[in-house]
Each structure stands twice: as structure tokens, then as C-alpha cells.
N, C-alpha and C positions, 0 to 999 in steps of 0.2 A: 589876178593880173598876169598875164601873159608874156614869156621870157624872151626876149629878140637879143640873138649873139649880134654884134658889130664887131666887125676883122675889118683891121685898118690899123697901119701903121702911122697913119696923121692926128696925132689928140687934137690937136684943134674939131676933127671931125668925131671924135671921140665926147668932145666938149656941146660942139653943136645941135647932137642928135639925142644925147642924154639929155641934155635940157631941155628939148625942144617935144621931145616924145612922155610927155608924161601919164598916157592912159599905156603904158609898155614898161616892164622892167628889163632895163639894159645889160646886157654882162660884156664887160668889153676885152677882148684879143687884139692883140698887136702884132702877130704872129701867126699863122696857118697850127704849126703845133701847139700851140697856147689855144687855138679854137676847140682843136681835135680833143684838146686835153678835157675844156669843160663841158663840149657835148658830153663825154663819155661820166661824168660826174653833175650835168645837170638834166631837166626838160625843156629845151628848148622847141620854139613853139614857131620860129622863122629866124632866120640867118640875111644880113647885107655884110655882103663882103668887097672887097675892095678887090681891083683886077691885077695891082702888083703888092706884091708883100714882099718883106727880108728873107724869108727861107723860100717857099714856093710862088708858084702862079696861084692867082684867084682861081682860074680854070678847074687847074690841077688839084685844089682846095675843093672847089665846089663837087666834082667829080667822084674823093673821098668822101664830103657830107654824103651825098645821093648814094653811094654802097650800103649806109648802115642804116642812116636815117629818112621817113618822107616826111621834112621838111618845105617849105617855100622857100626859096633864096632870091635875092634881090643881088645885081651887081652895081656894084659905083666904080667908076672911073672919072680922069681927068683924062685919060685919054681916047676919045670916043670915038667910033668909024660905024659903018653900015658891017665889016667884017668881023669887029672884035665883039660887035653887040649878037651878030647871030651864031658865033661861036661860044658867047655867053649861055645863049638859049639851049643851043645841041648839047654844051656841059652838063645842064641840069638848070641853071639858070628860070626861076618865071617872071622875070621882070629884071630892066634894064636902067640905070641913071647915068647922068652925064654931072659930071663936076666942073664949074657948082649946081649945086640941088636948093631948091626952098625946103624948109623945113615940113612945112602942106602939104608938098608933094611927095616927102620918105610917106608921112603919115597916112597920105591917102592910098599910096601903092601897098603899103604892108596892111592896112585895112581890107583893102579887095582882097588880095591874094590869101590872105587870113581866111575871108570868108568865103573863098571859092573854093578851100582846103577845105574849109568845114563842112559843107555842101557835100562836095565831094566824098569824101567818110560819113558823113550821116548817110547817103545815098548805098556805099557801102556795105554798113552797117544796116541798114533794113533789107540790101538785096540778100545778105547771108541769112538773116534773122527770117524771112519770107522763105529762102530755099529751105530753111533749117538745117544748114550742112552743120556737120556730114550727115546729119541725120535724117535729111528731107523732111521735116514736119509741118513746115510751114505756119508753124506759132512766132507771132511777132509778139514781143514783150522786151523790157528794160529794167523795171522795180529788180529790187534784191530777194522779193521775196518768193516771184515768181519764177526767178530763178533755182530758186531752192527746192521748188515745186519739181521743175523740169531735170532737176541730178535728179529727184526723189525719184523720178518717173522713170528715167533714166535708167537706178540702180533693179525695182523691182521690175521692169518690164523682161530681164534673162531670168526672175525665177518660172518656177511652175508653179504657181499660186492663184489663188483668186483674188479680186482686189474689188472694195467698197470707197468710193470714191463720194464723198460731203461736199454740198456745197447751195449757196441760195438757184433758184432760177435764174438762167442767164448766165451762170458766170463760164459756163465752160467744161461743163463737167464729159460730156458726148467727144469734144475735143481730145481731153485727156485720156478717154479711152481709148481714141484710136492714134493714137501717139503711142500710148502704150502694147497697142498690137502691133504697130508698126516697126517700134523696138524689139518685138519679141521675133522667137523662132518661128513664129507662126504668121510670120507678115507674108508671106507670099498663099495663105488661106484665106475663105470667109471671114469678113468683119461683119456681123450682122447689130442691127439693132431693132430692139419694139419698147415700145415708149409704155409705162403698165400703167399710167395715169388715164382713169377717162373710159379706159378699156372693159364691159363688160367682163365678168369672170370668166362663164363659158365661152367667150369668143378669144381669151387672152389667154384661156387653155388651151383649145384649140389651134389658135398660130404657133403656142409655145411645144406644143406636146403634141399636133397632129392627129389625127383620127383616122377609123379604120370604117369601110362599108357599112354603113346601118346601123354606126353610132347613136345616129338622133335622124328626127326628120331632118331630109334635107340634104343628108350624108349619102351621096350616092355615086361615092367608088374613093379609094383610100387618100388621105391628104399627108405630105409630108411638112412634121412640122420644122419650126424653125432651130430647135435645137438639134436637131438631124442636117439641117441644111449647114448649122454653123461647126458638124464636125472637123475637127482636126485644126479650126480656127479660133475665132473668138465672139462668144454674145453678149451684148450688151443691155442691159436690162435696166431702163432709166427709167428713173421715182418708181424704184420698187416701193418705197414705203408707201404710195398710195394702192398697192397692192393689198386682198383682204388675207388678215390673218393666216386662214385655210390655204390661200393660192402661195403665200409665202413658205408654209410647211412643206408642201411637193416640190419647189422649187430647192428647198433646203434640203430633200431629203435627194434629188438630181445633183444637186452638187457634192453634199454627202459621200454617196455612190458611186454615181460616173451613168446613173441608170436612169432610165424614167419608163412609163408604160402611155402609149395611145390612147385617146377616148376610144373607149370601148373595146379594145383589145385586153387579152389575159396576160400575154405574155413581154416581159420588158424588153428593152434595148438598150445598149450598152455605147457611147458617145467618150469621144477627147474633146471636151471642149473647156474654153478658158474662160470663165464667168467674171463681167465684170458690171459691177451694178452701182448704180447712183441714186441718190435720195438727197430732198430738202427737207427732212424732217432733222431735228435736233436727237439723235440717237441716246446720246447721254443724259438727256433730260428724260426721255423717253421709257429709258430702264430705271433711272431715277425714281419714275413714278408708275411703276409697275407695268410697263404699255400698255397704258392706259389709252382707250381709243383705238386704231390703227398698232397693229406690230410690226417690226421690220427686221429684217435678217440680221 
């Protein structure tokens, strides 16, 4: 249930909107410092305040609420003009009453205003979550626990490490790698990615590891592969585990190192690059049972 302050020195009015508002919990002030006092010790969710009170103006009240808190505030008067309702609004004021009020008509105005608040902050809230300020990522999410994903990604994307990121098809794993590069020192390099699912061996060598003249048929003049292309950056190597065994070994022995050697070249190369690879295979089951079928790094 949602907390609405009423400031107003009239209990009668005190009397009528309490009883009358019963989808709202009331806190009632009779005094601008008696409001002041329970914002600062409750959650209050909208504010109607009255335009004269014993210590201050409503004005001058509502003016205070708007420095600390965005709230809605509603004004009621008995005294009502075309002047003092739009010096209501320029306070801070979003909405205006004349006294006397129906009770239908508090409830319907703090209704709207409620939800045009809310609107408003959800709208907010997804424009930030979309930028991903400060960190420009542009992952929208809400859960707790993907939350907990995005610190995690957070903390390890300043090490120099490599990172094996789990997860089914679909969920997101490609995302998270390049969140992660884009956290890191190396966001302003190559992000590259090759997908190792699907991918012939010799052809998934060759994009990986590049070749030299006269490799194979068909080799006819040097290719630079894409671990070369992703120095000083970051590669992405998704569903390594549909990778064979063998291709997974040179790829472990590149990260290993820092090294790898071209088709058909003698001599190695020496790479910065930040390996981060993803699999929907169940790892732990995997070692479990001796990798059995498919191995994965």
C-alpha cells in the first residue's frame, strides 16, 4: 500500500480523506515541520498539502518537499484563484483542488499523478539500463541475479585473465563477452568473434591461425588469421566445446603461451590477446565422466 503525507491544519479534512482513501495509507501532518519531519523518517509515495498552514506557506512547503524528494504533490485550498493555482504548479505542485473536494476526485487525482510518476521512472529506469551508464553496455535486465552477473562482470573485466563463460543457447553468453571487453583496458581494440560450432576443423584453423602461401590447395598468397587481427584486443571463441579435442589442444596451447604458428608455416607468432570463450556443454559433468565424447578447455 502506498504512503500519501496530508498537511493540513483542518482534521475535519484529516478525518474525510482518511476515511475516504482507503486503497492509500495516510500519515497525517498538521504542520509543514511535522511533514518535513515524517518525510525524513518515512516513504512517502505523494504529498496533498494545504496552501496555508500555522508555521509556513503551502508554497514554501512544497518548494522544501521538491529539494530532497520527487515526489507528486497535490494542493488544496479554500482559497482558490487562477493566480494562486498557477503559482501552485511553478512551486512544484502537479495537481490543484479547490475546497470543498469529493472524495472521487482526491482519489482520482492522486491515482493519475501516481501513475504518470510511475511511467515516468520506469521510462527512467530502462533509458539508463539501455545506455548502461556509466558504463554504456546497453544490457537491460532487473532480476537479482543478473544483477549479480553484471558486478561479477564488472569486477573481472580490469583483470588480465582469460574468462570461460557457461551458459544454455540463447541466453546471452556473446553479450557478456563483449561487456566484458568493453569494461576492460582493451575496449578501445578489436572485439572479434568466430562461432567454433558447425565450423569444419581445417577451415576453423585456418580463420583462427591464418596460413601462409602454399599451405594447401588453394592457398595462394598469406592470410592473416583472426587471432593476429584480435591483437592487443579481445577473441571470442563461442561453443568451444563443439570444438574437436585436437583443435581445442592448439587453442590451449595459444592461450598457454601468448604463441601460435600459421598453416604451414615453421615459425611462431607471438599475440596480446584476451581469450574469452563460451560453451553449452555441462563442464562438470563433463570431467565427471572422464570427457567422454567432445573435450572442452
Amino acid at each position: 500500500m502506498q504512503n500519501i503525507l496530508l498537511v493540513d491544519d483542518d482534521k475535519d479534512i484529516h478525518d474525510i480523506i482518511g476515511e475516504g482513501l482507503s486503497d492509500f495509507e495516510i500519515l497525517h501532518a498538521y504542520t509543514g515541520k511535522d511533514a518535513l519531519e515524517i518525510l525524513s523518517k518515512k516513504e512517502i509515495n505523494a504529498a496533498i498539502c494545504d496552501l496555508v498552514l500555522p508555521d509556513l506557506s503551502g508554497l514554501d512547503l512544497i518548494r522544501e518537499i521538491k529539494k530532497s524528494y520527487d515526489i507528486p504533490i497535490i494542493m488544496i485550498t479554500g482559497y482558490a484563484s487562477i493566480e494562486s493555482a498557477i503559482e501552485s504548479i511553478k512551486s512544484g505542485a502537479d495537481d490543484y483542488l479547490k475546497k470543498p473536494f469529493s472524495i472521487v476526485e482526491v482519489d482520482s487525482k492522486l491515482k493519475r499523478i501516481l501513475k504518470h510518476y510511475s511511467v515516468i521512472n520506469e521510462n527512467l529506469k530502462l533509458k539508463t539500463l539501455l545506455s548502461g551508464t556509466p558504463e554504456g553496455l546497453g544490457i537491460v535486465y532487473t532480476s537479482q541475479k543478473m544483477d549479480n552477473i553484471m558486478q561479477l562482470v564488472k569486477r573481472i573485466a580490469s583483470y588480465r585473465i582469460n574468462v570461460l563463460i557457461q551458459g544454455e543457447s540463447g541466453v546471452g553468453k556473446e553479450v557478456i563477452a563483449r561487456a566484458i571487453h568493453k569494461l576492460s583496458s582493451r575496449e578501445n581494440s578489436k572485439f572479434i568473434a568466430i562461432n567454433c560450432s558447425g565450423i569444419p576443423e581445417t577451415l576453423l584453423e585456418s580463420e583462427l591461425f591464418g596460413y601462409i602461401k602454399g599451405a594447401f590447395t588453394g592457398a595462394i598468397g598469406n592470410k592473416k588469421g583472426l587471432v593476429e587481427e584480435a591483437n592487443q584486443g579481445t577473441l571470442f571463441l563461442d561453443e568451444i566445446g563443439d570444438a574437436s579435442p585436437e583443435f581445442q589442444v592448439k587453442v590451449l596451447r595459444m592461450i598457454d603461451t601468448g604463441t601460435y604458428t600459421p598453416i604451414g608455416s615453421t615459425s611462431t607468432k607471438q599475440v596480446d590477446v584476451r581469450f574469452i570463450s563460451a560453451t553449452n556443454k555441462d563442464i562438470k559433468w563433463l570431467i565427471e565422466k572422464g570427457h567422454q565424447g567432445r573435450s572442452v578447455l
